[in-house]
C-alpha positions as CSV (number, residue, x, y, z in Angstrom):
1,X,-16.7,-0.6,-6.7
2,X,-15.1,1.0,-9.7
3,X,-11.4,-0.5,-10.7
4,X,-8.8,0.5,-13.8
5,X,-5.8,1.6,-14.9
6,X,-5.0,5.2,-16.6
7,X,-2.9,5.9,-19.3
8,X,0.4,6.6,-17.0
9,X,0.3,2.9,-15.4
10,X,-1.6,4.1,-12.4
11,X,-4.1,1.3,-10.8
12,X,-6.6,2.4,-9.1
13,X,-9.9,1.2,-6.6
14,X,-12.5,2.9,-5.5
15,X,-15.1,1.9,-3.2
16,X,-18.4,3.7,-1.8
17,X,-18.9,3.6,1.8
18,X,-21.1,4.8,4.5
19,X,-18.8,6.7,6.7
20,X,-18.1,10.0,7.6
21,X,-14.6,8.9,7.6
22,X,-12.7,8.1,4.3
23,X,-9.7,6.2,4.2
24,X,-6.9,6.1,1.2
25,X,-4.1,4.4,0.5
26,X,-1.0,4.4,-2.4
27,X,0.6,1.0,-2.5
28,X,3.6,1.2,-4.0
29,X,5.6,-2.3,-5.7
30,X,8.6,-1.8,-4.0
31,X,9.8,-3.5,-0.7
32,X,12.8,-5.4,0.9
33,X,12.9,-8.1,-2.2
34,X,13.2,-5.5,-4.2
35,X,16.6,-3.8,-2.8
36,X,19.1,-5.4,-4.7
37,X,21.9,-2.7,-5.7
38,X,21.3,-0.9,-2.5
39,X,22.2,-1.2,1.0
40,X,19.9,-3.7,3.4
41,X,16.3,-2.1,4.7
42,X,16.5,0.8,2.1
43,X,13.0,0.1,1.4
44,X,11.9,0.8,5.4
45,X,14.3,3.7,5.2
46,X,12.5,5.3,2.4
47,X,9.1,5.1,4.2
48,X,10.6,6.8,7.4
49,X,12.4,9.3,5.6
50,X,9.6,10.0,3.2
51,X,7.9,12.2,5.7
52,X,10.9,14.3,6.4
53,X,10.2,17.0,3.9
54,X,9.0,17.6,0.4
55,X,9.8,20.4,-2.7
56,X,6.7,22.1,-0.6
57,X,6.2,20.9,2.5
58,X,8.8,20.8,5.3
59,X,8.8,17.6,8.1
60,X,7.0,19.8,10.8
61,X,4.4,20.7,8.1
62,X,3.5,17.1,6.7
63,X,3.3,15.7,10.8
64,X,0.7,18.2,11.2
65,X,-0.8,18.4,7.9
66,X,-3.6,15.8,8.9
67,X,-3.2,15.5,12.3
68,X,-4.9,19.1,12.9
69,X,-7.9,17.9,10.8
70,X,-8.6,14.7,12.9
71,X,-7.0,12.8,10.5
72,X,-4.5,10.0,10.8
73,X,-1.3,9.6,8.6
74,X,1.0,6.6,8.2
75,X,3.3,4.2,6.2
76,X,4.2,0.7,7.0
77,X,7.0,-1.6,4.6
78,X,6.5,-5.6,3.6
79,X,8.7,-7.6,1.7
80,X,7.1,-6.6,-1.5
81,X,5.1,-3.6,-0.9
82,X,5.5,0.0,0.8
83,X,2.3,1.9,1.6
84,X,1.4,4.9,2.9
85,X,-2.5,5.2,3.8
86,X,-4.6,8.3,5.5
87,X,-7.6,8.3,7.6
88,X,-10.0,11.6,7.2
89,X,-13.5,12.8,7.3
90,X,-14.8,12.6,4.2
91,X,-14.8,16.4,3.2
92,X,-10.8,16.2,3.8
93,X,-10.6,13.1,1.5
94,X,-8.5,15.3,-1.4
95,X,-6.2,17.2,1.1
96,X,-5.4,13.1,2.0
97,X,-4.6,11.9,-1.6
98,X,-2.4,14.6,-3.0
99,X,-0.8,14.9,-0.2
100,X,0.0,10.8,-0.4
101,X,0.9,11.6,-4.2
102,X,3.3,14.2,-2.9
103,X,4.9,12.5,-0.3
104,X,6.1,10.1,-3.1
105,X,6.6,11.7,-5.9
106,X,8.6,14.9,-4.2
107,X,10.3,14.2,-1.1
108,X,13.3,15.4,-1.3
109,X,15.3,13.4,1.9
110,X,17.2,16.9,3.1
111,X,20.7,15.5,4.8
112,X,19.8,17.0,8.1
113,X,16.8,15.0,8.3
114,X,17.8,11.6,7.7
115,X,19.9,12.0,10.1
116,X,18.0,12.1,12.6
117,X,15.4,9.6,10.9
118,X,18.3,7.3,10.6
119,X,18.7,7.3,14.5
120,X,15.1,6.3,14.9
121,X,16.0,3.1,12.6
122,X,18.5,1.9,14.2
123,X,17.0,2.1,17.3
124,X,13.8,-0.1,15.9
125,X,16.4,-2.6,15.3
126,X,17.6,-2.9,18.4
127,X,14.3,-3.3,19.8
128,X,13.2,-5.5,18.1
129,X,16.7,-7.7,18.7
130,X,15.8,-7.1,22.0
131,X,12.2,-8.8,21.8
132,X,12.8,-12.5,21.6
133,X,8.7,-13.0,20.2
134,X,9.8,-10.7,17.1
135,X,13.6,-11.1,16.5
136,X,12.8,-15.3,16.5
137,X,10.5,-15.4,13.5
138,X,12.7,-12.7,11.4
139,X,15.4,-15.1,11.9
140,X,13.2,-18.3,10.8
141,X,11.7,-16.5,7.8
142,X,15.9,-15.5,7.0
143,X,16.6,-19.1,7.2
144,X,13.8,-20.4,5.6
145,X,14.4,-18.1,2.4
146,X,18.0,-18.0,2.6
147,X,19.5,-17.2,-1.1
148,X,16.6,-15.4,-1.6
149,X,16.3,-11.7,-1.5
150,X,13.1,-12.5,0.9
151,X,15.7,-13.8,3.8
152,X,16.7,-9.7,4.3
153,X,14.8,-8.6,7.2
154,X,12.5,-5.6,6.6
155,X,14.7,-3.2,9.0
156,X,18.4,-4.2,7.4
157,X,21.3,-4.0,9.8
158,X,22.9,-1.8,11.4
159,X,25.8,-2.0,9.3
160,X,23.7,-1.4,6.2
161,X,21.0,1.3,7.0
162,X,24.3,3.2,8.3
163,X,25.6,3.1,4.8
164,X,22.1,4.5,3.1
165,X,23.0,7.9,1.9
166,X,20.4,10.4,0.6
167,X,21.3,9.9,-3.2
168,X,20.5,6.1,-2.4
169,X,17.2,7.2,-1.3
170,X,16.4,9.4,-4.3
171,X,17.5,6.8,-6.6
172,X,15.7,4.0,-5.1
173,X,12.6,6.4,-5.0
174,X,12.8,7.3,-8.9
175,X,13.1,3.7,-9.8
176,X,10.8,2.4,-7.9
177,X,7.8,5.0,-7.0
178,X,6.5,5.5,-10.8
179,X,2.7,5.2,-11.6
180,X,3.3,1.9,-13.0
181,X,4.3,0.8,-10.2
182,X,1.9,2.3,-8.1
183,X,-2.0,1.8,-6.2
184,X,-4.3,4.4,-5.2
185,X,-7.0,2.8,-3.1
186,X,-10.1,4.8,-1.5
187,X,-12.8,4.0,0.4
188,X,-15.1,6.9,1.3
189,X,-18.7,7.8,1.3
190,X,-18.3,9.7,-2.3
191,X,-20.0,8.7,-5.5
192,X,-17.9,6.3,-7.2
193,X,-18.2,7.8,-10.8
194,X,-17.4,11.4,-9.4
195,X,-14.4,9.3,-7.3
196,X,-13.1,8.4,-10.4
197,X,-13.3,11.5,-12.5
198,X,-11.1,13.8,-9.5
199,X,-8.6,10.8,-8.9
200,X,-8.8,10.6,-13.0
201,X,-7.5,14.4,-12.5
202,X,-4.9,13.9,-9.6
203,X,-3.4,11.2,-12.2
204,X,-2.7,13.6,-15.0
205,X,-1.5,15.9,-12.2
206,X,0.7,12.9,-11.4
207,X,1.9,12.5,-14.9
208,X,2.3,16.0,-15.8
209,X,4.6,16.6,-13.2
210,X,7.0,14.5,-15.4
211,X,7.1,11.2,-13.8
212,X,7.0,8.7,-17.0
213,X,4.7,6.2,-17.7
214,X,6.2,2.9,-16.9
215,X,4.7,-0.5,-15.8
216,X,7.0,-2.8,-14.6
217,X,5.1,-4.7,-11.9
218,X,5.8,-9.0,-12.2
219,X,2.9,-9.5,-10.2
220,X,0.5,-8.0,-11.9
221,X,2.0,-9.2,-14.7
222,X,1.8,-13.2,-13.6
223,X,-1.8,-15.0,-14.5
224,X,-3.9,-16.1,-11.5
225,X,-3.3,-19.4,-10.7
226,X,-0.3,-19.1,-11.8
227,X,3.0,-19.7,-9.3
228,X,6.2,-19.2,-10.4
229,X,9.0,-21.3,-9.1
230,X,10.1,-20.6,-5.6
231,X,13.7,-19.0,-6.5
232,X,16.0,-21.2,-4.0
233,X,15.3,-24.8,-1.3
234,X,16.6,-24.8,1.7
235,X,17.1,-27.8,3.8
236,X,15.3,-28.2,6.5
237,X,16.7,-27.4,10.0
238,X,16.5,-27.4,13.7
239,X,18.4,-24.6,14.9
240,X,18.5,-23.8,19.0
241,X,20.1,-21.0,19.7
242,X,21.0,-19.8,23.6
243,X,19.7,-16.5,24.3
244,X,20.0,-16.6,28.0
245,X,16.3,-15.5,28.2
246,X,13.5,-16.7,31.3
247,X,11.7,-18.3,28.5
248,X,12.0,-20.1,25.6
249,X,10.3,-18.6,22.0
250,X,9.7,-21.0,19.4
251,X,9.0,-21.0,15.4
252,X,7.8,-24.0,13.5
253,X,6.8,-23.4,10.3
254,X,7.8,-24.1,6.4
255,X,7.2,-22.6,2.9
256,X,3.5,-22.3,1.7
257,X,1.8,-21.7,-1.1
258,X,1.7,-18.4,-3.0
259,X,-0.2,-15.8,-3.8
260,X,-0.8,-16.9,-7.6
261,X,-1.9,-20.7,-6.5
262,X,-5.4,-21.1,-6.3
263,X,-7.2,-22.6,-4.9
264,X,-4.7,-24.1,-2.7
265,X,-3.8,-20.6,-0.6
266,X,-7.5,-20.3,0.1
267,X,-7.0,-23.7,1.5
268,X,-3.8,-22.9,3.4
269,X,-5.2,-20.0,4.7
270,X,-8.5,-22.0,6.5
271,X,-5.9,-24.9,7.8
272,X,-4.1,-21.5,9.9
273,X,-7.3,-20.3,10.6
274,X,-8.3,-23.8,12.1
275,X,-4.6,-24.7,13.7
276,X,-3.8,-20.7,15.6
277,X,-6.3,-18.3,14.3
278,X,-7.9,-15.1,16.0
279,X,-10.2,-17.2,17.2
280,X,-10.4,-18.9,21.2
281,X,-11.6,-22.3,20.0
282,X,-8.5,-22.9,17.3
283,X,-7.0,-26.4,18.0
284,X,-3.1,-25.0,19.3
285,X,-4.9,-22.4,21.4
286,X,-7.3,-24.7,23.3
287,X,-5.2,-27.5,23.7
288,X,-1.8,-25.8,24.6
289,X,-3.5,-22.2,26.3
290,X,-6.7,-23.1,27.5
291,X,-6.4,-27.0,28.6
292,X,-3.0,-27.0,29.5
293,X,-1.9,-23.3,30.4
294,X,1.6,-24.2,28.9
295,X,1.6,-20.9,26.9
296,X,0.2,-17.7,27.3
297,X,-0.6,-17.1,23.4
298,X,0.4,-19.3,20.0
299,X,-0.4,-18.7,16.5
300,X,-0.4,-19.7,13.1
301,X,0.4,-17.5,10.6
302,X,0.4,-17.0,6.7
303,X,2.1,-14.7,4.5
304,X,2.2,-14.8,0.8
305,X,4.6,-13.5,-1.7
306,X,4.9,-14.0,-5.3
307,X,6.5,-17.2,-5.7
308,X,6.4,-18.2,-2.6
309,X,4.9,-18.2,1.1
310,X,5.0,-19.1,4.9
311,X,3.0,-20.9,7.7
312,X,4.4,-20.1,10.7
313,X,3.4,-21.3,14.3
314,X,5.1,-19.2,17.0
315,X,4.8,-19.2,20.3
316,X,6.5,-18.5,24.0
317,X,6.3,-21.1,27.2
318,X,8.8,-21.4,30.2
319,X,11.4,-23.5,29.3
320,X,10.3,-26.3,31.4
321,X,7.2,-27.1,29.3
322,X,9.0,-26.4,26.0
323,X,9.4,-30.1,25.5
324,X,5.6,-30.6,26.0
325,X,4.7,-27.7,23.6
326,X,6.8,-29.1,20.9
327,X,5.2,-32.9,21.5
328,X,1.2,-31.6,21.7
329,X,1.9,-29.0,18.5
330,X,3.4,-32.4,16.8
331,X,0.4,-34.7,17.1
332,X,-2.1,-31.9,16.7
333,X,-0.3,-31.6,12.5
334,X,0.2,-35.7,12.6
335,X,-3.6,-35.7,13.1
336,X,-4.9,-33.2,10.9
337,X,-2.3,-35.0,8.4
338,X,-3.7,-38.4,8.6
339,X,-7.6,-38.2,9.8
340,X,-10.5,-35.6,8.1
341,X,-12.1,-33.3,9.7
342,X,-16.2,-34.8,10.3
343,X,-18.6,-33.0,8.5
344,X,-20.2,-30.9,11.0
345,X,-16.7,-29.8,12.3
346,X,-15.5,-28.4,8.9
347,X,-19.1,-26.5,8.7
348,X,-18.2,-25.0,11.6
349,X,-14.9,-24.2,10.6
350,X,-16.0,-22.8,7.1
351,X,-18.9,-20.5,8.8
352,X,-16.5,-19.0,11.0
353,X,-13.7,-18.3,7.9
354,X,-16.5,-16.6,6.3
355,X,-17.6,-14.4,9.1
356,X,-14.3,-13.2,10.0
357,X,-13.9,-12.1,6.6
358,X,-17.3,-10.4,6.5
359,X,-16.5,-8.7,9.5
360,X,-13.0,-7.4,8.5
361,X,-14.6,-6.1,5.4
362,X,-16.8,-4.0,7.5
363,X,-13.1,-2.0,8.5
364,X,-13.0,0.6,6.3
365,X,-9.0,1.1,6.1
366,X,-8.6,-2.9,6.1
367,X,-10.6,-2.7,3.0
368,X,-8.8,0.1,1.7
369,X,-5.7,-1.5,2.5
370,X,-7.0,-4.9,1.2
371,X,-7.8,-3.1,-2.1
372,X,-4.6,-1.8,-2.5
373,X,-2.8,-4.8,-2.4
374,X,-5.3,-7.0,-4.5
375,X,-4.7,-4.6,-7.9
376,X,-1.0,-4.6,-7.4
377,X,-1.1,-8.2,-7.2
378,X,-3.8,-9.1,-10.1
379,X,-4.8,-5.8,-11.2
380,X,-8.5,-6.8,-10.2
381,X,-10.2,-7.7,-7.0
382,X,-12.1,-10.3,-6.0
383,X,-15.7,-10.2,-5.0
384,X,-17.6,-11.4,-1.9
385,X,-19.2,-13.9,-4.2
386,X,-16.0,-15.0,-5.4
387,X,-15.1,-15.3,-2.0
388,X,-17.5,-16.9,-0.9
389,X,-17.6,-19.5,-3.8
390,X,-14.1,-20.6,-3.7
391,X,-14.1,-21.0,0.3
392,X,-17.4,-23.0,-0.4
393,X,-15.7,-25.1,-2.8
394,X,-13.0,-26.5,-0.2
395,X,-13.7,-29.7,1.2
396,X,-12.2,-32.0,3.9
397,X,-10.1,-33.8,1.7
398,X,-8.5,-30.5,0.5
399,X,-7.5,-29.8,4.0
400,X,-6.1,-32.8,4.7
401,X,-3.8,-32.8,1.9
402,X,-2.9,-29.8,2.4
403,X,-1.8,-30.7,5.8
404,X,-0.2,-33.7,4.7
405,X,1.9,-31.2,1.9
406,X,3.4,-28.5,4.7
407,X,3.2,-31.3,7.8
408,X,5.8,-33.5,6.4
409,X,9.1,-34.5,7.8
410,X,11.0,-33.2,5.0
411,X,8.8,-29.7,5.3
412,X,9.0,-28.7,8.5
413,X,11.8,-26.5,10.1
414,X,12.1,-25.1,13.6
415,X,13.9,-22.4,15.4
416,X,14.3,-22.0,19.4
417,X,15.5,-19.1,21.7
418,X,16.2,-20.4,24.9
């Protein structure tokens, strides 16, 4: 793997692969946190609106531009990130990256367009206001951050992406999408020096083309192992609100550590692994799916942010067993709270951490993805090894305090739709 930064601010990662395919990504530092001065879920709007046409390409032009090669095209918007990533055969890689590169640096949001962009928006929110599993945990993680610019949900409002106006969009997109601030990841079956010396070439295209060198990214900027204060505390609360649905959706959850405290998010991220991971044999799973049949799916979730982050357990159950759910989730956290796990149970635990990473790794766009984020975050990336050594270092006792740290009374919030 081959890593830097060029003279303009650009970060970069590049990764050899055996594939025919080649993936790439551009990971930009600017998401929903980052919207003050602008209308709510101007950073979602931007990625829609991106495609819509460029100083060269028109909308119809860029939806096909890949899509007759084989290739794949597509964006997605977190709290802190926008990213727009490409699948391709290999031999279609540079058609892949300039035309990321162009989408943001030259998109020029033509009225006409938006328009009708803006109608796709607003109709995401109302489906997702009309999915009780999805609209529930944006309205935990609103209340959980509240006073923070991370309680603004992804999408906005209504009221607010109604107000975004194509100058909006172009400002946002100057401040915001410079090389400083930006990630170009790529994983492709390509020699890595001769990788570097055409993306080396796409980046002085980038920074002839007059966008300034600038590098303004806090997280890069904040140490490893650093976390900087969470910016507000909330009180904890136990909201339940009637949605007059056939069955009741559920978040319990609380704020986590971040994604500058290590080792202690490695740690948080095996105690969600063990409580509602992927996996069939994680503790909510088999005791509230597979013994008891109360639920048709629960997880545990974490997300990390800069300064802060969230463990969430969500699920959905009839309403008559809501009560049960609640009580059987309770004493699984009291127990991992107050007894170890035995030896050979954390083994097992630990070996199965490490091969669903090693497996995930194997995705070639999860890596490139992966990648992306890693140098915006630290401007490095961790190895396997690394990896491997700092998950080895865990031990019981790190669990359990761990548990002990998000389980407590004074921790824990929960919201229900009933």
């Amino acid at each position: 793997m081959r890593s830097g930064v060029f003279p303009s601010g650009l970060r970069y990662a590049l990764k050899r692969s055996g594939r025919a395919v080649a993936f790439c990504s551009l990971t930009i530092g600017a998401g929903t946190r980052d919207e003050a001065g602008y209308p709510a879920g101007i950073a979602h709007f931007v990625e829609h609106t991106l495609f819509r046409g460029t100083a060269r390409k028109s909308a119809a032009v860029i939806g096909s531009y890949l899509d007759k090669l084989g290739g794949e095209l597509n964006a997605y918007t977190t709290k802190e990130e926008i990213v727009l990533h490409a699948t391709v055969l290999k031999e279609d890689l540079p058609k892949a990256v300039k035309l990321l590169f162009e989408l943001a640096t030259e998109a020029t949001f033509p009225e006409n367009e938006i328009e009708t962009e803006r109608g796709v928006v607003l109709d995401e929110i109302i489906s997702y206001k009309d999915n009780p599993a999805e609209d529930v945990y944006d309205r935990f993680e609103s209340l959980l951050f509240d006073g923070s610019p991370l309680a603004t949900p992804i999408l906005g409002t209504t009221a607010s992406v109604k107000r975004i106006s194509p100058e909006m969009l172009r400002r946002f997109v100057a401040e915001k999408f410079v090389p400083g601030n930006m990630v170009l990841s790529i994983v492709a079956d390509v020699d890595e020096a001769l990788l570097e010396k055409r993306v080396r070439k796409w980046a002085d295209a980038l920074e002839a083309a007059g966008h300034v060198p600038f590098v303004a990214n806090k997280k890069a900027d904040a140490p490893q192992g650093t976390c900087p204060a969470a910016e507000t505390s909330v009180p904890v609360f136990n909201k339940v609100v009637d949605k007059r649905h056939h069955e009741a959706n559920a978040v319990i959850g609380c704020r986590a550590p971040s994604l500058y405290e290590m080792p202690e998010r490695l740690v948080c991220a095996m105690l969600a692994n063990i409580l509602g991971g992927p996996a069939s044999n994680s503790l909510l799973n088999k005791e509230l799916r597979e013994k008891r049949g109360w639920v048709y799916g629960i997880e545990c979730s974490y997300t990390q942010y800069a300064d802060t982050g969230i463990l969430a357990i969500t699920f959905g159950c009839d309403k008559t067993n809501l009560e049960q759910c609640l009580g059987a989730i309770g004493k699984i956290l009291q127990r991992l709270k107050e007894t170890p796990l035995s030896g050979s149970q954390f083994k097992a635990y630990r070996k199965q951490l490490l091969g669903q990473l090693a497996i995930s790794s194997e995705a070639g766009e999860a890596q490139c993805l992966s990648m992306g984020k890693s140098m915006l975050s630290w401007g490095r990336i961790m190895t396997p090894d690394e990896t491997r050594a700092a998950i080895a270092a865990i031990t019981p006792a790190d669990l359990q305090a761990m548990a002990a740290r998000l389980f407590a009374p004074d921790s824990l919030s929960s919201l229900v739709y009933l």
